[in-house]
C-alpha positions as CSV (number, residue, x, y, z in Angstrom):
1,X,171.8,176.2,95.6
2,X,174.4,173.0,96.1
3,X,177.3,173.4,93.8
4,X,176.5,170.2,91.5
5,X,176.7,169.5,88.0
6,X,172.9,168.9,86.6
7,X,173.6,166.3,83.8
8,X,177.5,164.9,85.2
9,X,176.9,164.2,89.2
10,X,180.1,166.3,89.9
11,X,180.3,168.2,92.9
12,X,182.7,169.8,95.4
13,X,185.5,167.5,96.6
14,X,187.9,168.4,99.5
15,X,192.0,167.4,99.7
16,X,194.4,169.2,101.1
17,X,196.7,172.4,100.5
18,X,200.6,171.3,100.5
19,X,202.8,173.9,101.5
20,X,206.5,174.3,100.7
21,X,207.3,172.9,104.3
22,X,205.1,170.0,103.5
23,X,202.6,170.8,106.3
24,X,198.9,170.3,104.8
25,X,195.5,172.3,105.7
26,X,192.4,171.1,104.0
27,X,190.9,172.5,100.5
28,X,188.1,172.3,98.7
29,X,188.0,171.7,94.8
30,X,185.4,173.4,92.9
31,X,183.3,171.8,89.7
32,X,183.4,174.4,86.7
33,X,179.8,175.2,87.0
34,X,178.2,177.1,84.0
35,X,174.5,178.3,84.3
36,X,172.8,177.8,81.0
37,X,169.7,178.3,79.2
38,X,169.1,174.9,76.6
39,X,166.0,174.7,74.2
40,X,164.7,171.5,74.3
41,X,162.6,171.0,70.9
42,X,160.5,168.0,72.1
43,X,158.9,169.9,74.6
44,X,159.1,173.1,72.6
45,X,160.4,175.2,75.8
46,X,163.7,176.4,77.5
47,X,165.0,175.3,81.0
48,X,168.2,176.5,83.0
49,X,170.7,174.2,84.1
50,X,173.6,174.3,86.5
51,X,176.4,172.5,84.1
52,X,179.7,171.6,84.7
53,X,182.6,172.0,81.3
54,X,182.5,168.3,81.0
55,X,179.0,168.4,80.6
56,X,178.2,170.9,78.3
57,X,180.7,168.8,76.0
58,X,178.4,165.6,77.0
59,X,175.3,167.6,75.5
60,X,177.0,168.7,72.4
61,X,178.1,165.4,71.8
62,X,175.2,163.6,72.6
63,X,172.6,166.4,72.8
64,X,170.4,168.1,75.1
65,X,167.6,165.6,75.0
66,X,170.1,162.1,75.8
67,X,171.9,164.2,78.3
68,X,168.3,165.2,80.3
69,X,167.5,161.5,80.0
70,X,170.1,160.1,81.3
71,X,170.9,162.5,83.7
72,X,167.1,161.9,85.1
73,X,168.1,157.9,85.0
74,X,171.1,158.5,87.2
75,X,168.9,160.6,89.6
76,X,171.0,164.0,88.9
77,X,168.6,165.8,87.7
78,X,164.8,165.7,88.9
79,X,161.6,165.9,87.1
């Protein structure tokens, strides 16, 4: 499974290590990815999403049903 944030978009980025001598190599930087379990009470069930810190703050914020939809309207998330 890709390393990509179900509700956010984010996803692995690449720059560079910088050494003391100022010669670089190239990096990768990692999303915080969380798995979690989220009831939805709509549709009365539980699903498992791949969520990155940012977003688990965007669905308390907003909540779990917003995030989905909008996450489905950005093409994120499918189904």
């Amino acid at each position: 499974m890709s390393r990509i944030c179900e509700i956010t978009g984010k996803k692995v980025i690449t720059g560079n290590n910088v050494s003391h001598s100022h010669s670089k190599t190239r990096r990768k930087f990692y999303p915080n990815l969380q798995t979690k379990k989220f009831y939805i009470p709509e549709e009365n069930k539980w699903i498992t999403l791949k969520v990155s810190a940012a977003g688990l703050r965007n669905i308390n914020k907003k909540g779990i049903s917003a995030c989905l939809k909008e996450a489905r309207e950005k093409g994120y998330l499918k189904g």
